[in-house]
C-alpha positions as CSV (number, residue, x, y, z in Angstrom):
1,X,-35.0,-10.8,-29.8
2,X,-33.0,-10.1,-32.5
3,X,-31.2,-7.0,-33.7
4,X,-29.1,-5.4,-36.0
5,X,-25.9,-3.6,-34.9
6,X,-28.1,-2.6,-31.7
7,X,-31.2,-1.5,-33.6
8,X,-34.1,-3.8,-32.8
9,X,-35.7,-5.8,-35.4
10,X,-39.7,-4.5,-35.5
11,X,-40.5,-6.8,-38.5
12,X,-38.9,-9.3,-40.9
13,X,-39.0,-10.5,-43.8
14,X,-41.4,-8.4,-45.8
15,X,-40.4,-9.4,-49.6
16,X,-40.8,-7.4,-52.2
17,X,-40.0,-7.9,-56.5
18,X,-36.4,-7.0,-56.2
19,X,-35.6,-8.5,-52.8
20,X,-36.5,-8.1,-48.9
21,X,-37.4,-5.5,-46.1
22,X,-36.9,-5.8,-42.2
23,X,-37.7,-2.9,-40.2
24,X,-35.6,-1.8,-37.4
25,X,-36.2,0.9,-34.7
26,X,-33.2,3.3,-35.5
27,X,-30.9,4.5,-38.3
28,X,-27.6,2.3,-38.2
29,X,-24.5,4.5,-37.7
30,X,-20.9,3.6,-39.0
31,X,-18.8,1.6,-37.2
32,X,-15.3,2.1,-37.5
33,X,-13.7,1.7,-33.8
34,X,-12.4,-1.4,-32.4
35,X,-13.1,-2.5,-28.4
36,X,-9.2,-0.9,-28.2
37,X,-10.0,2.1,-30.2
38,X,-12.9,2.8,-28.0
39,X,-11.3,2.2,-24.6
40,X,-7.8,4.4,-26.0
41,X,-10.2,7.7,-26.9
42,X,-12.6,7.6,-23.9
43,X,-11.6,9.9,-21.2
44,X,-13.9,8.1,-18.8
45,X,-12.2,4.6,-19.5
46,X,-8.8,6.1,-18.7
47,X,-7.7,3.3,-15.8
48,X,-9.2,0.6,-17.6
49,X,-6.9,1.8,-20.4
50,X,-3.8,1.4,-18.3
51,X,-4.9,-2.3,-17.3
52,X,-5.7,-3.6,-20.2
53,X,-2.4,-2.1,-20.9
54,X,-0.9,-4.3,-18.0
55,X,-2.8,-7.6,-18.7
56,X,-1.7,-7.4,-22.2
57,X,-5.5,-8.0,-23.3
58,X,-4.9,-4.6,-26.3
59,X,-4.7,-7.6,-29.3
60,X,-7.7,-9.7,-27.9
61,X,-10.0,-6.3,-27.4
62,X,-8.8,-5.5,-31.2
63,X,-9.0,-8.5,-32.7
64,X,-11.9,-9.8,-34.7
65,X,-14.7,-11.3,-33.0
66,X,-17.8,-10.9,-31.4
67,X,-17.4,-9.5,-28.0
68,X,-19.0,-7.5,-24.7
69,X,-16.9,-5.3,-22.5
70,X,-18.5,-4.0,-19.6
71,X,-16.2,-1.3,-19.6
72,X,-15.6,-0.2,-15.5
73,X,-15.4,3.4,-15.8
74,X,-12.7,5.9,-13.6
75,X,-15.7,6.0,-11.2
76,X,-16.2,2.3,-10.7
77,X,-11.9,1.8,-10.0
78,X,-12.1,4.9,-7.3
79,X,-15.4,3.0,-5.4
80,X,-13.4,0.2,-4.3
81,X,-10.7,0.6,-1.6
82,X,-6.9,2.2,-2.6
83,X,-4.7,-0.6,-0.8
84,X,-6.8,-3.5,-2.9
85,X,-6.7,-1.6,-6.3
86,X,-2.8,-1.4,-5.7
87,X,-3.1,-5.0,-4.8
88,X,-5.1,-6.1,-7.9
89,X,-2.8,-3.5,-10.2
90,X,0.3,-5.2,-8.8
91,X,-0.5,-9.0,-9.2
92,X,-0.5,-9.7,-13.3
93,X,-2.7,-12.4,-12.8
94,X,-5.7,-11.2,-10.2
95,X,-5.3,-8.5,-12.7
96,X,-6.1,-10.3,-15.5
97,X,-8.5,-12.3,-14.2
98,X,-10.6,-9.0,-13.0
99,X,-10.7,-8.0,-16.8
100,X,-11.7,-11.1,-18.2
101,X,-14.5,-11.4,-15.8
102,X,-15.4,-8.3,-17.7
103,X,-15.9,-10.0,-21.4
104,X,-18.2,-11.6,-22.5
105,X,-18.1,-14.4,-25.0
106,X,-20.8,-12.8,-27.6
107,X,-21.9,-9.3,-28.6
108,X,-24.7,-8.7,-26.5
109,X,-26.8,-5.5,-27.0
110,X,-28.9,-4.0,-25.0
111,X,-32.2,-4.5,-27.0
112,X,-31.2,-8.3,-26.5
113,X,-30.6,-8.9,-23.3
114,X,-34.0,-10.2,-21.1
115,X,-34.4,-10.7,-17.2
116,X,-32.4,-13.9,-15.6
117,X,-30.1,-14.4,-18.3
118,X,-26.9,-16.1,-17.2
119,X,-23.7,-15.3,-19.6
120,X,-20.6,-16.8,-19.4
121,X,-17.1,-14.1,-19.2
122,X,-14.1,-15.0,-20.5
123,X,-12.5,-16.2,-17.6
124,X,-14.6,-18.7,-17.5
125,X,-16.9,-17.4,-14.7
126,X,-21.0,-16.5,-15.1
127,X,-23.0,-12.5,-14.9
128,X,-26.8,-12.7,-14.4
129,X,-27.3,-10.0,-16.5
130,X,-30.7,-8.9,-17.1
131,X,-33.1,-5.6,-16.7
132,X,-35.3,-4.0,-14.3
133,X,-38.5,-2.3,-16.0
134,X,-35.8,0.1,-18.4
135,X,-32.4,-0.4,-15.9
136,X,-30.2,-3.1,-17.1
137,X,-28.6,-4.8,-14.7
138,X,-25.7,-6.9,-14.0
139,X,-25.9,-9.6,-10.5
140,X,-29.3,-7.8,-9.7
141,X,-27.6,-4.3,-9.7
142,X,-28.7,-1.6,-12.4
143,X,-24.7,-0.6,-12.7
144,X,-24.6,0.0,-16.1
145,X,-23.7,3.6,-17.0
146,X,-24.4,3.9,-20.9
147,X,-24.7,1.0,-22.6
148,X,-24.9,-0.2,-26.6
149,X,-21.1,1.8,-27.7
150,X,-20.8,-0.6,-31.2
151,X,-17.5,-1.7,-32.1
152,X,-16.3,-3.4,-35.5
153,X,-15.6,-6.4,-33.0
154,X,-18.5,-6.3,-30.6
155,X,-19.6,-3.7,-27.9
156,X,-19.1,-1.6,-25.1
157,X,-21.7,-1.4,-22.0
158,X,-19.9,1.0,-19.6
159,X,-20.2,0.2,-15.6
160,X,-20.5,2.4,-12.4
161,X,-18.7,-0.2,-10.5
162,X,-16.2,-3.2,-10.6
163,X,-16.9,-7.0,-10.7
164,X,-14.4,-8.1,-8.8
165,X,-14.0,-11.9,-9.5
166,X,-13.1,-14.8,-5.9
167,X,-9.6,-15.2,-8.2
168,X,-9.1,-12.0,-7.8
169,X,-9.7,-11.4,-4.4
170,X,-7.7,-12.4,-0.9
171,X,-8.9,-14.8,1.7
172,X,-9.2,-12.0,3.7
173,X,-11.7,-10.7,1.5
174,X,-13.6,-13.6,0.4
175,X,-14.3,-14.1,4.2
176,X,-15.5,-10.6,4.9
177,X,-18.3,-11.6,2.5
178,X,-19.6,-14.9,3.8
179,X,-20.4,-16.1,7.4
180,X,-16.7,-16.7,9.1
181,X,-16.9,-13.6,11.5
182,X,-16.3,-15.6,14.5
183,X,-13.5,-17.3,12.6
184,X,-11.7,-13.8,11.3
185,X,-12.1,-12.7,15.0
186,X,-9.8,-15.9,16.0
187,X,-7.1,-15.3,13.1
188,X,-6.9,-12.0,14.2
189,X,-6.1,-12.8,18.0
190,X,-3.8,-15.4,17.0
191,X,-1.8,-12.7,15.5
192,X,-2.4,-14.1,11.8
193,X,-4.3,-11.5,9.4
194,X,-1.0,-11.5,7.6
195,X,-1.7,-14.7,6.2
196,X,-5.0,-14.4,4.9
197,X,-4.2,-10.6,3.3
């Protein structure tokens, strides 16, 4: 699938006497924003503002290149519990490893993306992202918000909730999510949650 600043390509390569014609499915707008730009004007973006702020990630996200944010939105910070937010806020490098899961490597539009496709984030880590009859999705979730926000260095996908890399996480919370109950249970009697939080 191949498009053009978002806009899907219908039909290529029709030549004519004075040069060629592709047909795409919608009028190309100007882009004039950076990834920055875009993140410093939108009101829904405005704790995703102050961490990229934090991480120092402002030079990357307005650099060239060819980039995909998947932008959390205000929403998608306030789903996940106070005390780990702080925790992730606080810590410079769970922080920047929650962003960077976030990025993608390439500019990915929407029109592009097809069902099972596994893309690699910045930090190094893997998204399934792929789509669900018209609902994109990202891990098997249809999370995106509003997706295909061009940028002069990529684009913006906005998300409903956070992707919240193992780096950045605590033990404590990487067990909740697999099969070590009866283990959690025996820290905790033994008086040493401390140590895995």
């Amino acid at each position: 699938i191949v498009t053009v600043n978002c806009a899907r390509l219908l039909k290529a390569d029709h030549h004519a006497t004075n040069g060629v014609v592709h047909v795409i499915d919608k009028v190309i707008a100007t882009t004039t924003n950076s990834i920055q730009q875009i993140i410093e004007t939108e009101e829904s973006l405005e704790t995703l503002r102050a961490a990229v702020a934090a991480s120092d990630l402002n030079s990357l996200l307005e650099s060239e290149g060819q980039y995909t944010l998947l932008a959390p939105t205000n929403e998608a910070f306030e789903k996940i519990p106070r005390e780990t937010l702080n925790r992730i806020l606080g810590d410079p490098e769970a922080l920047r490893d929650l962003l960077n899961h976030h990025i993608l490597k390439s500019a990915m539009c929407a029109e592009a993306i097809i069902a099972g496709l596994t893309m690699e984030t910045l930090g190094g880590t893997t998204l399934d992202v792929g789509c669900s009859g018209e609902e994109l999705t990202l891990n098997g979730r249809p999370i995106i918000a509003n997706k295909d926000i061009l940028a002069t260095n990529g684009v913006v996908h906005f998300v409903n909730e956070l992707l919240i890399p193992d780096s950045a996480k605590t033990l404590f919370e990487l067990a909740q999510e697999s099969e070590v109950s009866k283990s959690m249970d025996l820290f905790r009697q033994a008086g040493l949650s401390s140590h895995l939080t």
